[in-house]
C-alpha distance (Angstrom), angle and dihedral (degrees) to the residues before:
residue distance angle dihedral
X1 . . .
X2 3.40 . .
X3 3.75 98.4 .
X4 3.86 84.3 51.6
X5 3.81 88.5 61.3
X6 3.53 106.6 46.6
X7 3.43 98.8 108.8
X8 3.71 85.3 58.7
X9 3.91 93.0 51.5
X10 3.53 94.0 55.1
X11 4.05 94.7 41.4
X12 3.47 88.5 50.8
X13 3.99 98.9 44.8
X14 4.46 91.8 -114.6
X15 3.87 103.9 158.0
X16 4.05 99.3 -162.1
X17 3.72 122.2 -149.8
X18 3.73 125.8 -177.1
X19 4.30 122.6 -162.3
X20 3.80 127.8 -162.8
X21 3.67 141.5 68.9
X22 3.99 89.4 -47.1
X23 4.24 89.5 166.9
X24 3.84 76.6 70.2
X25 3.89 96.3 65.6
X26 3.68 128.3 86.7
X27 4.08 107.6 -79.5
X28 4.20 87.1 -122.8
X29 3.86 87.5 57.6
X30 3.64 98.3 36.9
X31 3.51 90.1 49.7
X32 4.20 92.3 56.9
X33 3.43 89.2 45.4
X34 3.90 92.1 55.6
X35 3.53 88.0 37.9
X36 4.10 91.9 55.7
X37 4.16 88.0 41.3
X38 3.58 83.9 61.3
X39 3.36 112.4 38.5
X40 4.11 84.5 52.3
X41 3.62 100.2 44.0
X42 3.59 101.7 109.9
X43 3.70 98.5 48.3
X44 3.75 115.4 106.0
X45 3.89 107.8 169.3
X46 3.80 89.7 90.3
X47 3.76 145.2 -1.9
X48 3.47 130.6 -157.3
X49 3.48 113.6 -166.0
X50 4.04 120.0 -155.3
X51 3.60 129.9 -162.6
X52 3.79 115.5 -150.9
X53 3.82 122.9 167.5
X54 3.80 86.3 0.3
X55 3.51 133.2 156.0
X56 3.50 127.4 155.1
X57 3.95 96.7 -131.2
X58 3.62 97.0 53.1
X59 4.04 90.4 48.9
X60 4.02 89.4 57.9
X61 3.26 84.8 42.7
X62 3.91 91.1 51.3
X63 3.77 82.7 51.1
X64 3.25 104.7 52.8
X65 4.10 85.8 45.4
X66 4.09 93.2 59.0
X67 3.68 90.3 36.4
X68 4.05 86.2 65.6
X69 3.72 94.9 33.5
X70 4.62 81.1 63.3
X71 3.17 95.5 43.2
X72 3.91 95.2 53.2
X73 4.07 85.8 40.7
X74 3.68 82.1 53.7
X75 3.64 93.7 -124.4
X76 3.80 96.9 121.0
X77 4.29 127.1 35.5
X78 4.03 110.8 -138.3
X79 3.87 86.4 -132.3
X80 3.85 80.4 71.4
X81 3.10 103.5 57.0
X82 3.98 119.7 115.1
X83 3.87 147.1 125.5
X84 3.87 90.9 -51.5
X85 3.87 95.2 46.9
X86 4.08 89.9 62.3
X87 3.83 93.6 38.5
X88 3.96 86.2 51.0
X89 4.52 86.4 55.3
X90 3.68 97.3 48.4
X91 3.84 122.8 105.9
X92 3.81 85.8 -121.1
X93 4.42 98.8 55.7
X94 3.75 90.9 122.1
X95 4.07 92.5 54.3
X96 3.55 132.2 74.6
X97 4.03 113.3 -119.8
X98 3.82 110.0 -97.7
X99 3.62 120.5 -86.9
X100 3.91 95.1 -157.3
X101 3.73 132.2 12.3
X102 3.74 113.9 -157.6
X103 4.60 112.4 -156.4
X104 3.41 112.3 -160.3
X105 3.90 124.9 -156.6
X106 4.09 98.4 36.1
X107 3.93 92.7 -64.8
X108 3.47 121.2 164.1
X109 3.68 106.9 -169.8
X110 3.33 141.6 51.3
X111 3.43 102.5 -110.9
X112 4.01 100.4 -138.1
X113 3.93 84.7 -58.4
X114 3.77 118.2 148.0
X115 4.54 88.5 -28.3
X116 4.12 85.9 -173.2
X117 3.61 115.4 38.6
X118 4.05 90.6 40.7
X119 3.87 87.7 76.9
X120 3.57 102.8 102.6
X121 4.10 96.6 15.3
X122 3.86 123.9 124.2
X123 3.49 114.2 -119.1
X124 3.64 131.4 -150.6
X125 3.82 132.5 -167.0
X126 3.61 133.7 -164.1
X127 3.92 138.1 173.3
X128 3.58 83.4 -130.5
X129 3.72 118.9 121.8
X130 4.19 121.6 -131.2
X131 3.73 93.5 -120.8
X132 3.91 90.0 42.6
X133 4.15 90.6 45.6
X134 3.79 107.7 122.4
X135 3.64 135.8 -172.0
X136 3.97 88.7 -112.5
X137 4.14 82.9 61.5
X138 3.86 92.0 50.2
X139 3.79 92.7 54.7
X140 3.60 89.5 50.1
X141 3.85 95.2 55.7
X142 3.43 94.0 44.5
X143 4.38 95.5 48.9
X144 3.86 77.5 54.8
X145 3.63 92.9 40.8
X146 3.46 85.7 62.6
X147 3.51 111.4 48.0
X148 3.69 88.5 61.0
X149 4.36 124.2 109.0
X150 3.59 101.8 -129.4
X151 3.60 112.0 -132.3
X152 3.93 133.5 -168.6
X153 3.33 141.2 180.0
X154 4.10 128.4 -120.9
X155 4.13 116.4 -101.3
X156 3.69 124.2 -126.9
């Protein structure tokens, strides 16, 4: 569908990302996906960010992977290594960490979804199914969004 509207996207100034093990796909669709990345990657007036063959495990786990692979390339010293260094290896570097995360149907988890940059992210839950999610429900998470005091921790 996507590919379909690319013409769109770029009219309309969509930068698309996508986030997960995308190696993992079929080369045909990983090649449209790179294809759309590209062909998007200038526009700034918004992003949509899509999670395919995600899960939040497997992306520290990705992290941790590349983080070895530049240290043995000697491209990165294990005395470096810190908060920054594992942001920098997950599929989301390029994005800032979610301010609020919105759970539809009652759920109170995160469901693997986004493990590391959830730490200091708002949630909100409603009874509200997906399909059933309106733009009336939006506005209401984010007037409650922001009455909120923001609160985060110290690094290491």
């Amino acid at each position: 569908v996507l590919v379909k509207e690319k013409a769109n996207l770029i009219r309309n100034n969509i930068k698309i990302n996508f986030i997960g093990r995308l190696t993992d796909l079929p080369t045909p669709l990983n090649d449209k996906i790179n294809e759309l990345c590209e062909s998007t990657k200038k526009n700034n007036k918004l992003i949509l960010n899509i999670a395919v063959n995600y899960g939040g495990r497997a992306e520290i786990v990705d992290a941790i992977n590349s983080i070895i692979l530049k240290i043995d390339k000697k491209n990165l010293n294990i005395d470096k290594i810190n908060e920054d260094t594992v942001s920098d290896n997950l599929y989301t570097y390029n994005l800032p960490d979610p301010d609020l995360l919105i759970r539809t149907a009652g759920e109170m988890r995160i469901s693997n979804f986004m493990i590391w940059q959830t730490a200091y992210t708002e949630f909100w839950v409603t009874p509200v199914l997906w399909p059933d999610f309106d733009k009336n429900n939006l506005i209401e998470a984010i007037i409650n969004f922001q009455k909120r005091v923001r609160k985060y921790g110290g690094k290491i």
